[in-house]
N, CA, C and O of each residue as an XYZ file, in Angstrom:
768
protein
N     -74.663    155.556   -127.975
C     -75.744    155.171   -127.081
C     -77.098    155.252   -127.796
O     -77.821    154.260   -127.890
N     -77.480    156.629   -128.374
C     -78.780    156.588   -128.971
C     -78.304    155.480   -130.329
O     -78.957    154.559   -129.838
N     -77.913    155.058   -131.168
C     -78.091    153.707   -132.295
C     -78.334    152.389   -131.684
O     -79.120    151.548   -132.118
N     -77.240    152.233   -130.146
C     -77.607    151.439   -129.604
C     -79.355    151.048   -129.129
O     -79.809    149.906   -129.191
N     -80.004    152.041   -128.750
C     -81.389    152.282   -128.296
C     -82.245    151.719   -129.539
O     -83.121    150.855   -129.595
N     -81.610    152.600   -130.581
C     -82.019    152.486   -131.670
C     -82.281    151.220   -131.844
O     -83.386    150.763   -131.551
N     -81.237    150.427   -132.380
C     -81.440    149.062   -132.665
C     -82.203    148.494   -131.766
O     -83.178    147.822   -132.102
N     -81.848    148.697   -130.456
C     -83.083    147.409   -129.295
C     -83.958    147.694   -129.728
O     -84.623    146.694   -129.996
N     -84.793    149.262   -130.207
C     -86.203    149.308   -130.039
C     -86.314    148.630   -131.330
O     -87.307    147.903   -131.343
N     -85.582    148.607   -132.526
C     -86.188    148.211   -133.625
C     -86.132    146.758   -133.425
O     -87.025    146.234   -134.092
N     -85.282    145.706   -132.625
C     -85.092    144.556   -132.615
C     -86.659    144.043   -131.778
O     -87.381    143.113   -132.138
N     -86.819    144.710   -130.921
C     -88.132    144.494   -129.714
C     -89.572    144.928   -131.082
O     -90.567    144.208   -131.166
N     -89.435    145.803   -131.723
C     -90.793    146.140   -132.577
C     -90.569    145.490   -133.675
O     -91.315    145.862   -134.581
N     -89.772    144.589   -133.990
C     -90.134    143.404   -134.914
C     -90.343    142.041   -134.258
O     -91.360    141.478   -134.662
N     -89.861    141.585   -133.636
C     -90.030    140.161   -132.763
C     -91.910    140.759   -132.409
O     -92.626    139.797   -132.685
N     -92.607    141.721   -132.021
C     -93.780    142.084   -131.609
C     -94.561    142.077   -132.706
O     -95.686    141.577   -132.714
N     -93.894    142.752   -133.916
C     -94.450    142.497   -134.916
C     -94.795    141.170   -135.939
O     -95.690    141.094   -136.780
N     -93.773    140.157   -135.570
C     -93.596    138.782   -135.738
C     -94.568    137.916   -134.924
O     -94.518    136.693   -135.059
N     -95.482    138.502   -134.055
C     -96.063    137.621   -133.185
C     -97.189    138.161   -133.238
O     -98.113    137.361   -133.093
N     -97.647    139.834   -133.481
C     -99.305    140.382   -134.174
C     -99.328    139.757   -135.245
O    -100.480    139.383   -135.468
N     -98.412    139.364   -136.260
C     -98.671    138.529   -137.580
C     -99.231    137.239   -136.992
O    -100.427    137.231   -137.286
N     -99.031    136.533   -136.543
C     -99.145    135.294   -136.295
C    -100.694    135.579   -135.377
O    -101.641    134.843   -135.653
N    -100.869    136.643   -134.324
C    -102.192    136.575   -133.756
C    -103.019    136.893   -135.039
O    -103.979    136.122   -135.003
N    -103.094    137.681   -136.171
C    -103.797    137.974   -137.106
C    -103.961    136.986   -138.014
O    -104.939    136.924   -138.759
N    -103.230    136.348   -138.004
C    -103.694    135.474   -138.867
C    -104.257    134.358   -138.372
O    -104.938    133.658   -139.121
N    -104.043    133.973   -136.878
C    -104.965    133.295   -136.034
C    -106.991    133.589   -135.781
O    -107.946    132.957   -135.330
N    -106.729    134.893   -136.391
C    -108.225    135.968   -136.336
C    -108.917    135.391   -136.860
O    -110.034    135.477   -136.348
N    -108.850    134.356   -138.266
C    -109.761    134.074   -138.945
C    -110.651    133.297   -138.435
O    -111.819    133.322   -138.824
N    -110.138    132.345   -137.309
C    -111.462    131.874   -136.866
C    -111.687    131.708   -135.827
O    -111.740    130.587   -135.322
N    -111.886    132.816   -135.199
C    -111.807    133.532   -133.855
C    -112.918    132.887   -132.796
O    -112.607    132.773   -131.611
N    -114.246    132.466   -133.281
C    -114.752    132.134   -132.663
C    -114.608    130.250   -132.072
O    -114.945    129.651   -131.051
N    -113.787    129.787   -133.634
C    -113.466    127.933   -133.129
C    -112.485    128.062   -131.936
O    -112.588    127.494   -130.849
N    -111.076    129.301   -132.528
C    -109.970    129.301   -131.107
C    -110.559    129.481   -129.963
O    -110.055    128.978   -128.959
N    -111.617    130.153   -129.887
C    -112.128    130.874   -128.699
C    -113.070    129.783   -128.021
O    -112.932    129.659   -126.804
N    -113.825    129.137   -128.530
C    -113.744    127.166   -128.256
C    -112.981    126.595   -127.544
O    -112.975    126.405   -126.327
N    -111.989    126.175   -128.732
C    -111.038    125.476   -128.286
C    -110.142    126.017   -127.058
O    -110.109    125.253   -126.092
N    -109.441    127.165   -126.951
C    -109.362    127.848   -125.608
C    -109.910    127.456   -124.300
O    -109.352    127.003   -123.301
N    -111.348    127.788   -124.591
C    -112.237    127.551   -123.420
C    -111.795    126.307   -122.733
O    -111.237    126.198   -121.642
N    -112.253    125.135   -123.820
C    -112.058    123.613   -123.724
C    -110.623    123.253   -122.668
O    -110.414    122.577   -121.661
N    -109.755    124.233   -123.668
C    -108.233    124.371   -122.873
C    -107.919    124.312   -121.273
O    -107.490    123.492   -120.462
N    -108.474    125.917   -121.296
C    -108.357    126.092   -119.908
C    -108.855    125.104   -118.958
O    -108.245    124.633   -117.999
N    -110.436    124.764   -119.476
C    -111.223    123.647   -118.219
C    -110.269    122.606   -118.390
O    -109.644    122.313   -117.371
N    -110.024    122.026   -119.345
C    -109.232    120.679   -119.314
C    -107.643    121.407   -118.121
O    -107.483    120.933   -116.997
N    -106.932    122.249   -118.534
C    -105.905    122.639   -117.321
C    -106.644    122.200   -115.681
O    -106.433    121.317   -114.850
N    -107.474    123.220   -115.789
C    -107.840    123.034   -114.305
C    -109.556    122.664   -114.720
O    -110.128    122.961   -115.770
N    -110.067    122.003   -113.650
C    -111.728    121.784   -114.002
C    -112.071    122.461   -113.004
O    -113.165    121.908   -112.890
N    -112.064    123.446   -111.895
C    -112.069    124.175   -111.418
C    -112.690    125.394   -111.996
O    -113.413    126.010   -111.213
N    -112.563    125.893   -113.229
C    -112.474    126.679   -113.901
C    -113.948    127.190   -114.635
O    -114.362    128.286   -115.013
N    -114.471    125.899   -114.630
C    -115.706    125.788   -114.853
C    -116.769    126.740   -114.352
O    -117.382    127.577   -115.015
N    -116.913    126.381   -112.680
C    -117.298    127.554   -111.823
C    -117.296    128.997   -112.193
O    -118.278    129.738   -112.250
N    -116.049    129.288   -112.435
C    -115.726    130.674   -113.120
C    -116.326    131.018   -114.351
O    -116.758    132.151   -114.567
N    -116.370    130.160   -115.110
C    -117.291    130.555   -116.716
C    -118.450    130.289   -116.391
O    -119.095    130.635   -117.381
N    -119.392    129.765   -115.397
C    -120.412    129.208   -114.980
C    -121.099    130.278   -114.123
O    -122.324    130.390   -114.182
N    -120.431    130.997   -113.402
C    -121.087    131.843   -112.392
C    -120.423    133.445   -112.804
O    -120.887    134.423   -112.217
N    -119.526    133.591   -113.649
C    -119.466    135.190   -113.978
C    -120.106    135.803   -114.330
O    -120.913    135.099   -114.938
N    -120.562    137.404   -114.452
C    -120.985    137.844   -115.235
C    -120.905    138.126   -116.646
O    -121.633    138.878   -117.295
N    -119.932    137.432   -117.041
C    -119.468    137.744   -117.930
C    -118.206    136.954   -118.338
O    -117.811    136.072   -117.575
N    -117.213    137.335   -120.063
C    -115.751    136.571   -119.747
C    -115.756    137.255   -121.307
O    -116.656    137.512   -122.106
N    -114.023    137.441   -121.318
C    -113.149    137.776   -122.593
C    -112.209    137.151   -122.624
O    -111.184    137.197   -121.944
N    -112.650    136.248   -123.782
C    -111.153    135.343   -123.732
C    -110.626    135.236   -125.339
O    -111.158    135.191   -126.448
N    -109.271    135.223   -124.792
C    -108.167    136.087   -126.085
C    -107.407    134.489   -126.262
O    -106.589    134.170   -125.399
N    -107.596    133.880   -126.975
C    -106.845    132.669   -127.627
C    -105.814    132.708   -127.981
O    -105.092    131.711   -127.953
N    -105.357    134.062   -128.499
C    -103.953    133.597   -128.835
C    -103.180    135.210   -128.514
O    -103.299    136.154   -129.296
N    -102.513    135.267   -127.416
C    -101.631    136.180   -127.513
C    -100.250    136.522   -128.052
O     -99.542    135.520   -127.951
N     -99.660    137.441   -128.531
C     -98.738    137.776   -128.925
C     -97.543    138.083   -128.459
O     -97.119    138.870   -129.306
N     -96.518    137.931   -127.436
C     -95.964    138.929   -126.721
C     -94.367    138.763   -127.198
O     -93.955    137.693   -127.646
N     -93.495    139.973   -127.049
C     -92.334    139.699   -127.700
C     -91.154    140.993   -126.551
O     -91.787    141.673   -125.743
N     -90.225    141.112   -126.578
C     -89.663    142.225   -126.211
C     -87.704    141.695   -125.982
O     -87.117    140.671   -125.634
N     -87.267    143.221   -126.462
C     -85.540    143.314   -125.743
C     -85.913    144.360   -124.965
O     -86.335    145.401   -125.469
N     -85.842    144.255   -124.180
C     -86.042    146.109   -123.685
C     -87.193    146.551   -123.603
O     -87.929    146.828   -122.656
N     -87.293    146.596   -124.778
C     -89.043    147.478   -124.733
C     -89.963    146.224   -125.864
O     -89.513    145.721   -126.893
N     -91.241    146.007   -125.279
C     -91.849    145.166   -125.684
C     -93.107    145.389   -125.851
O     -93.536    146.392   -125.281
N     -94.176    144.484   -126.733
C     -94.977    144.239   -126.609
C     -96.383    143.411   -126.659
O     -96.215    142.195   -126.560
N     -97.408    143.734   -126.761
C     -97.858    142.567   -127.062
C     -99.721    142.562   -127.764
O    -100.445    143.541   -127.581
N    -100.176    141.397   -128.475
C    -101.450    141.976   -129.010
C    -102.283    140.525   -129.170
O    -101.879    139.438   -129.585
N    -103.609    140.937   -128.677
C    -104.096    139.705   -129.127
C    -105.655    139.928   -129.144
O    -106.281    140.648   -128.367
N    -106.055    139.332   -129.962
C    -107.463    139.456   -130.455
C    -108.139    138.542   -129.539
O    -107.380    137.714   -129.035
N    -110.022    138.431   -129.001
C    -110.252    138.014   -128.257
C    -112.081    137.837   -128.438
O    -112.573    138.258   -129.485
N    -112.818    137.331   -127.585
C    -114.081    137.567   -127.843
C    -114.689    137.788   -127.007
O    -114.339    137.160   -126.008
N    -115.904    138.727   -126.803
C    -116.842    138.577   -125.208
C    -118.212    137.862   -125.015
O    -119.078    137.809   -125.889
N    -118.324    137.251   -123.615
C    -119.570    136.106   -123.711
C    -119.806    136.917   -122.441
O    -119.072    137.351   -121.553
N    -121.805    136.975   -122.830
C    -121.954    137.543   -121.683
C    -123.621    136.891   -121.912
O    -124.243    137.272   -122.904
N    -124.232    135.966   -120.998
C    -125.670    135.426   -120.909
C    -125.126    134.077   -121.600
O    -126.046    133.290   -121.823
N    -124.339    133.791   -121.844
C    -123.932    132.717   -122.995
C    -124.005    132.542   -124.495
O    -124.143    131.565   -125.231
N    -123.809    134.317   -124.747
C    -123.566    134.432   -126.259
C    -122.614    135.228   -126.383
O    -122.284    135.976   -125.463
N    -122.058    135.204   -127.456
C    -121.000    136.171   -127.692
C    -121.280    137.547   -127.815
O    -121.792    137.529   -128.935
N    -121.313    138.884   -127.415
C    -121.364    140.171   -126.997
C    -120.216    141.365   -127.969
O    -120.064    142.571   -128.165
N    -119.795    140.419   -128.238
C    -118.889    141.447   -129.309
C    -117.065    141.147   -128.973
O    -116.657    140.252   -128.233
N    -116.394    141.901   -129.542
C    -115.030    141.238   -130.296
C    -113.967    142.405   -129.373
O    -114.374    143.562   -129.269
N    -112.662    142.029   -128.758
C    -112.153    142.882   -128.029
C    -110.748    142.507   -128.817
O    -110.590    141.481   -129.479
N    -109.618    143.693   -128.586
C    -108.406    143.635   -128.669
C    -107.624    143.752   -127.485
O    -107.999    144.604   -126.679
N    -106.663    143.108   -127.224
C    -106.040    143.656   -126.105
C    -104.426    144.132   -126.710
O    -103.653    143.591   -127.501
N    -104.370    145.296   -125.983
C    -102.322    145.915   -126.553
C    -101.527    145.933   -125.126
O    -102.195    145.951   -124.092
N    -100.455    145.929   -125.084
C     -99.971    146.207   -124.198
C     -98.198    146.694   -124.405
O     -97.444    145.914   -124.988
N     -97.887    147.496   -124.082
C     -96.260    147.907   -124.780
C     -95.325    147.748   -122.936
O     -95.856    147.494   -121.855
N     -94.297    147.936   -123.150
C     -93.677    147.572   -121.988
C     -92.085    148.068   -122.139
O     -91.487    148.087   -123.215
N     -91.527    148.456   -120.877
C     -90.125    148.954   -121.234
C     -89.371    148.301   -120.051
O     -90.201    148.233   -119.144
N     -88.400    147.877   -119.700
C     -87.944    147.079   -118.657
C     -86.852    146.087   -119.049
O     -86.307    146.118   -120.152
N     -86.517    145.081   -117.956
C     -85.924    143.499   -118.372
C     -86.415    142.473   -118.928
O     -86.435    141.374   -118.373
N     -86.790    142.656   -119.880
C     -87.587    141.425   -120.393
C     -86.962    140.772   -121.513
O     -86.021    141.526   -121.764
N     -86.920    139.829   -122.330
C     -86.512    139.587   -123.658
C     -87.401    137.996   -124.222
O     -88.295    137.334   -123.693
N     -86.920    137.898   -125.038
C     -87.729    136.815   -126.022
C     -88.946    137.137   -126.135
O     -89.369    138.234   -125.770
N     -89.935    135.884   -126.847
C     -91.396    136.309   -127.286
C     -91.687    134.438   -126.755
O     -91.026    133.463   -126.396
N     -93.619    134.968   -127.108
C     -94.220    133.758   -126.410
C     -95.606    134.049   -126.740
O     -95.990    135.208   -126.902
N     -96.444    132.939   -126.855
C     -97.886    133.237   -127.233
C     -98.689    132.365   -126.348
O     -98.573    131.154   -126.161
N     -99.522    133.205   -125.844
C    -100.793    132.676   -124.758
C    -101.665    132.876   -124.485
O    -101.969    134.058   -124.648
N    -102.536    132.142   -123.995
C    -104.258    132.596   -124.142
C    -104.317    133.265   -123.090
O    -103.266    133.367   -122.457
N    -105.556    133.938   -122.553
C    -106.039    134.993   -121.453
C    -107.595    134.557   -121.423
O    -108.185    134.012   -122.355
N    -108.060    134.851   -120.357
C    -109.434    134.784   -120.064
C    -109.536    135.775   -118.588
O    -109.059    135.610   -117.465
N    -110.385    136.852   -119.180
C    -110.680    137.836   -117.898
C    -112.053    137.823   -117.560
O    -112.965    138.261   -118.261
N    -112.187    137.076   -115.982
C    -113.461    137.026   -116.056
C    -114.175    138.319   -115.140
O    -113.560    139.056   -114.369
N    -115.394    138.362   -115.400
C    -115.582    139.367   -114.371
C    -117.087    139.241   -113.578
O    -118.216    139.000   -114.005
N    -116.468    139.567   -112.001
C    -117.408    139.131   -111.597
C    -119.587    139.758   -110.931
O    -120.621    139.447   -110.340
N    -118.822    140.786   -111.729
C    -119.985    141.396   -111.733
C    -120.470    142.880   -112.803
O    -119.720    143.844   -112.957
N    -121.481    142.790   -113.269
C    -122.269    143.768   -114.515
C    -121.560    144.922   -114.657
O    -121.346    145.418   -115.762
N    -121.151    145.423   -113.560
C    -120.910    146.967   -112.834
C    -119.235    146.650   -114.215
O    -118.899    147.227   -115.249
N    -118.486    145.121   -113.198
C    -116.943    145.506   -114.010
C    -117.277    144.978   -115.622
O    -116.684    145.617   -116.492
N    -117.827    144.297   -115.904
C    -118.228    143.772   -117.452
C    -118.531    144.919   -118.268
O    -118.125    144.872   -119.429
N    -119.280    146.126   -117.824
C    -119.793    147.306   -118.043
C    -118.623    147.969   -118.398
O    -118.335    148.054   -119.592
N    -117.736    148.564   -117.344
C    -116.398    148.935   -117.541
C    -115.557    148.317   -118.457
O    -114.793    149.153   -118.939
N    -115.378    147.185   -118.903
C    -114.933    146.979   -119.818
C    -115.198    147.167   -121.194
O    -114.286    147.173   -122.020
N    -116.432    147.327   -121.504
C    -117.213    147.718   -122.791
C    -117.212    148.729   -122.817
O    -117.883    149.111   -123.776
N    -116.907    149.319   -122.401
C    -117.462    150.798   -122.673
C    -115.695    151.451   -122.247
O    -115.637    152.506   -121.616
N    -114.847    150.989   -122.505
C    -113.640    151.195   -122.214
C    -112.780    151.820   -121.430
O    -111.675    152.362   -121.413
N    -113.789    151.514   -120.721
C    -112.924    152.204   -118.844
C    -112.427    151.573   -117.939
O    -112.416    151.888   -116.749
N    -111.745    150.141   -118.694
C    -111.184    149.115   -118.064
C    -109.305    149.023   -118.749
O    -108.943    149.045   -119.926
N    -108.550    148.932   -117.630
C    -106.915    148.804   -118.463
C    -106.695    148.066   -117.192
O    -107.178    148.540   -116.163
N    -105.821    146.633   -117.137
C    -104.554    145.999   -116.525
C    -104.231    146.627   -115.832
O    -103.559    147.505   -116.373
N    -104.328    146.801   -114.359
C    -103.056    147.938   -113.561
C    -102.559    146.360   -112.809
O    -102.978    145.203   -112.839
N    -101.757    146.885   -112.343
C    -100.016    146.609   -111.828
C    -101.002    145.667   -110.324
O    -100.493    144.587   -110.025
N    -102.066    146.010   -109.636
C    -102.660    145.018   -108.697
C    -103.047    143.596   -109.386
O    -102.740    142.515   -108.884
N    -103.737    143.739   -110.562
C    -104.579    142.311   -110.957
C    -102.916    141.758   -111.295
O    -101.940    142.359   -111.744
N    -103.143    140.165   -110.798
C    -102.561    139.358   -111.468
C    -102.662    138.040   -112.124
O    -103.162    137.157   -111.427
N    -102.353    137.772   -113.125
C    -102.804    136.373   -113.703
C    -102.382    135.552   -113.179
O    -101.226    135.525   -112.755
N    -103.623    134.219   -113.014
C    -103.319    133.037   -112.786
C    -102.785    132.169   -113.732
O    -103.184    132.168   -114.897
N    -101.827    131.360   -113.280
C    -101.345    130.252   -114.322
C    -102.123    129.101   -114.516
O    -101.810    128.188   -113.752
N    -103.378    128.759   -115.586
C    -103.940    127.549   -115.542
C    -103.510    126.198   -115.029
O    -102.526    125.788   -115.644
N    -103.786    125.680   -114.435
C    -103.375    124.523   -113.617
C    -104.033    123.876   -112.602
O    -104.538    124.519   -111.682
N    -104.099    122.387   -112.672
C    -105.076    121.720   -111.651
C    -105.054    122.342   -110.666
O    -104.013    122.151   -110.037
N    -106.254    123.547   -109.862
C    -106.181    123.553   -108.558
C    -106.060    124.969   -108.526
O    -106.342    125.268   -107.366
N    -105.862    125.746   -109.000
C    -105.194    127.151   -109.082
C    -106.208    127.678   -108.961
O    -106.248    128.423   -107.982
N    -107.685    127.592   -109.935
C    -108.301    128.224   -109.833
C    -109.001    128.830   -108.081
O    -109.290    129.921   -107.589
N    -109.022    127.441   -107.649
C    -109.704    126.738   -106.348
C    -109.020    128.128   -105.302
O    -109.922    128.840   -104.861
N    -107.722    128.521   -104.923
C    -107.507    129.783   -104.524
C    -107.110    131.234   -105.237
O    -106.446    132.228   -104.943
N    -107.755    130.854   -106.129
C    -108.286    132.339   -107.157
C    -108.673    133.654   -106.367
O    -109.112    133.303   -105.272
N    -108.681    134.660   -106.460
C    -109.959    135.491   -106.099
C    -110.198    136.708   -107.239
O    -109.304    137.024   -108.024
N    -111.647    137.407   -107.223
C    -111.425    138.693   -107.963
C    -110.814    139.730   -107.267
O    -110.982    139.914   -106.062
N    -110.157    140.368   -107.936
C    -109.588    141.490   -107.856
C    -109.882    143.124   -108.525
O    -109.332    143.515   -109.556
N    -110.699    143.824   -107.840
C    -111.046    145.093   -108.612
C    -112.161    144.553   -109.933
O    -112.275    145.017   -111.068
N    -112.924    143.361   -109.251
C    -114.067    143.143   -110.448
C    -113.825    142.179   -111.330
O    -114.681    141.521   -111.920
N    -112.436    142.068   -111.449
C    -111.762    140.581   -112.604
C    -111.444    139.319   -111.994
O    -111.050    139.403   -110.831
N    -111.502    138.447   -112.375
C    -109.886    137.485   -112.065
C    -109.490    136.912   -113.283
O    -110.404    136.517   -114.007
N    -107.908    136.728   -113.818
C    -107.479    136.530   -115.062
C    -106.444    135.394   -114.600
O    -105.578    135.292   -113.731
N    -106.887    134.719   -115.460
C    -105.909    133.240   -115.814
C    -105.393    133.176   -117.593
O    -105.921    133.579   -118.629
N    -104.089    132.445   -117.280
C    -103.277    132.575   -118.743
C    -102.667    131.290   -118.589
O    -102.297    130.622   -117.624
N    -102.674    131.135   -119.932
C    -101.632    129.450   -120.269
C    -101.124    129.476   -121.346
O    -101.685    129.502   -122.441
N     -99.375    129.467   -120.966
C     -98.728    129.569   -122.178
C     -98.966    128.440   -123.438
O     -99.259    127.257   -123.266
N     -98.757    129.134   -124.774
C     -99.133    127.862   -126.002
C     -97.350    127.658   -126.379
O     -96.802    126.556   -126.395
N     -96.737    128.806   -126.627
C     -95.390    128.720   -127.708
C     -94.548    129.790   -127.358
O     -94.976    130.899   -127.040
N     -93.378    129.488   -127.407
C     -92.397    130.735   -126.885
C     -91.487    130.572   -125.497
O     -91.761    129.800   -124.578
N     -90.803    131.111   -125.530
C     -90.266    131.523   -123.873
C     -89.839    133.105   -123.358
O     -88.911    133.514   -124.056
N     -90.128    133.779   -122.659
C     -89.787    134.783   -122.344
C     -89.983    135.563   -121.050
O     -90.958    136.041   -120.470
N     -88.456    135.494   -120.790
C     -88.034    136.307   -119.092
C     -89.017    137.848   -118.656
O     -88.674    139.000   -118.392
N     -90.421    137.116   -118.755
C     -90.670    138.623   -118.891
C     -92.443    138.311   -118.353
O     -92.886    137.768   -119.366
N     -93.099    138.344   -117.787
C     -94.900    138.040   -117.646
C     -95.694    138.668   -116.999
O     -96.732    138.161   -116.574
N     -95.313    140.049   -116.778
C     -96.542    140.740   -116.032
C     -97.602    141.391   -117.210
O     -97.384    141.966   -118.277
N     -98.690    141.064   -116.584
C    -100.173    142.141   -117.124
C    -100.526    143.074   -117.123
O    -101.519    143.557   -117.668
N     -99.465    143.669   -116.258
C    -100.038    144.971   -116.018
C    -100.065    145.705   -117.423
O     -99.380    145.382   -118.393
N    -101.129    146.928   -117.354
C    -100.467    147.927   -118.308
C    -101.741    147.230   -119.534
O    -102.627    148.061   -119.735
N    -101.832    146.620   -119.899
C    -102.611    145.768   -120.563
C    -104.050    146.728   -120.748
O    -104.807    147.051   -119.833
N    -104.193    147.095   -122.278
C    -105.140    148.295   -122.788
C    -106.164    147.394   -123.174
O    -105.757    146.260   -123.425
N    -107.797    147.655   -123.329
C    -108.749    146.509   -124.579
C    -109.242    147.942   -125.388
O    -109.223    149.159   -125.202
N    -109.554    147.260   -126.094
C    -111.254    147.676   -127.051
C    -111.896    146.969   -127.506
O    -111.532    146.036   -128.222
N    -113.208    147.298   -127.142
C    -114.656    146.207   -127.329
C    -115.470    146.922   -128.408
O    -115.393    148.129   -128.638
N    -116.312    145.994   -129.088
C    -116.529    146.154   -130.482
C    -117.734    145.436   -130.494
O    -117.924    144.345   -131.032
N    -118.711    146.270   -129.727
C    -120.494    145.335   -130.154
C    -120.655    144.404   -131.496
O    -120.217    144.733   -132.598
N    -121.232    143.404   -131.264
C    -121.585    142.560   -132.175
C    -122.988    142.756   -132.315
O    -123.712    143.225   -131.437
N    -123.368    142.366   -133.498
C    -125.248    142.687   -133.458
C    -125.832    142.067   -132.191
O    -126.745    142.386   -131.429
N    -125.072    141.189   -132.247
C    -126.114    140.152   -130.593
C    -125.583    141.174   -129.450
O    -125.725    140.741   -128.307
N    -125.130    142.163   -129.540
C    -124.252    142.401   -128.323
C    -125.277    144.005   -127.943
O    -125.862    144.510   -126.985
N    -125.012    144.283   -129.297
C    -126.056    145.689   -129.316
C    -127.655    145.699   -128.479
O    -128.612    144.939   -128.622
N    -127.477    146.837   -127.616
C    -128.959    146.960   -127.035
C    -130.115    146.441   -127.955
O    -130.450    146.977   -129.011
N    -130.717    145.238   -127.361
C    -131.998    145.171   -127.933
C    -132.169    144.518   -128.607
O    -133.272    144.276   -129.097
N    -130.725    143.792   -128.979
C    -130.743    142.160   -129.677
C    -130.773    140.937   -128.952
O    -130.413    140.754   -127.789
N    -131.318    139.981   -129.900
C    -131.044    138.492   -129.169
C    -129.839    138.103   -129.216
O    -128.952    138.542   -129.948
N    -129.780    137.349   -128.514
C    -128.449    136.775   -128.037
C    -128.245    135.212   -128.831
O    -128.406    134.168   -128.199
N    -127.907    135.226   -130.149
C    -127.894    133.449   -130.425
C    -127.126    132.482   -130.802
O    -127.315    131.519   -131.545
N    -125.780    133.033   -129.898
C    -124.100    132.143   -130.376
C    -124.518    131.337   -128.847
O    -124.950    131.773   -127.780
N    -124.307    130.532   -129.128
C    -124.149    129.319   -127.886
C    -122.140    129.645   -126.956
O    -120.987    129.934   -127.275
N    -122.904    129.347   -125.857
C    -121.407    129.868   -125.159
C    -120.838    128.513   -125.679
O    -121.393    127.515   -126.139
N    -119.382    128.867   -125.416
C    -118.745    127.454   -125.531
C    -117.843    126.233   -124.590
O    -116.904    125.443   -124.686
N    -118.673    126.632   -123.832
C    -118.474    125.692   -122.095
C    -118.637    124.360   -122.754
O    -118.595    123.330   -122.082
């Protein structure tokens, strides 16, 4: 029984590890994915717009990682826009133990709808619980959206398949950028 364990966990922490390779090396140009993303989502739904238009804020992770047999997980690098500049650089982790299997990579965008939860997230007193749930990008979806506990999060799969899609549990860390730091200008153009 324990080799058996054995092997799942090592089979689940390489397929995870097979898919942080691939988000890392997606890193290099974090701010075009994080573009193109954007572009993404509005083109899914145009709805969506509103939401990057009227938040306080938004972290959006271009390329996620996620993988699991058993126990899984997942990682993806991301960026924060807040006034319509970029605010600094977030990670998101998330590990998982359950029914799940295969791997899959997908973008995220957590928006938030007010200073108070944008705040909480920077300063890292923000984690995924088991209430928020992601929306699936798609004509119209946004339109009966709501926030939840300060967020609302939409995701659209890029590559992969896997019996497996909750958010919960879902850790960040935020990482001031000079524009992001008290007392700087702000001069990355959002990318709406």
């Amino acid at each position: 029984m324990k080799t058996r364990i054995r092997k799942t966990t090592l089979a689940a922490l390489l397929v995870t590890a097979a898919f942080s390779t691939f988000t890392a090396l997606a890193a290099d140009d974090l701010e075009s994915e994080s573009k193109q993303a954007v572009a993404s989502f509005q083109q899914k739904d145009s709805g969506l717009k509103t939401f990057f238009d009227q938040a306080a804020g938004y972290a959006i992770f271009p390329s996620v990682g996620k993988g699991g047999l058993i126990v899984g997980g997942a990682h993806g690098n991301g960026l924060v826009y807040e006034k319509g500049g970029i605010t600094g650089k977030a990670s998101m982790s998330q590990a998982s133990v359950g029914a799940q299997i295969g791997g899959q990579s997908f973008s995220e965008v957590i928006f938030f709808e007010n200073t108070a939860a944008l705040e909480d997230f920077k300063l890292g007193k923000f984690e995924m619980s088991a209430e928020v749930s992601a929306v699936a990008a798609a004509e119209g979806a946004s339109q009966k959206a709501k926030y939840t506990q300060g967020v609302a999060v939409f995701t659209m799969p890029k590559k992969g398949l896997m019996a497996q899609a909750s958010i919960g549990g879902q850790k960040f860390k935020f990482e001031p950028t000079a524009a992001g730091k008290p007392g700087a200008s702000q001069g990355t153009e959002n990318p709406k």
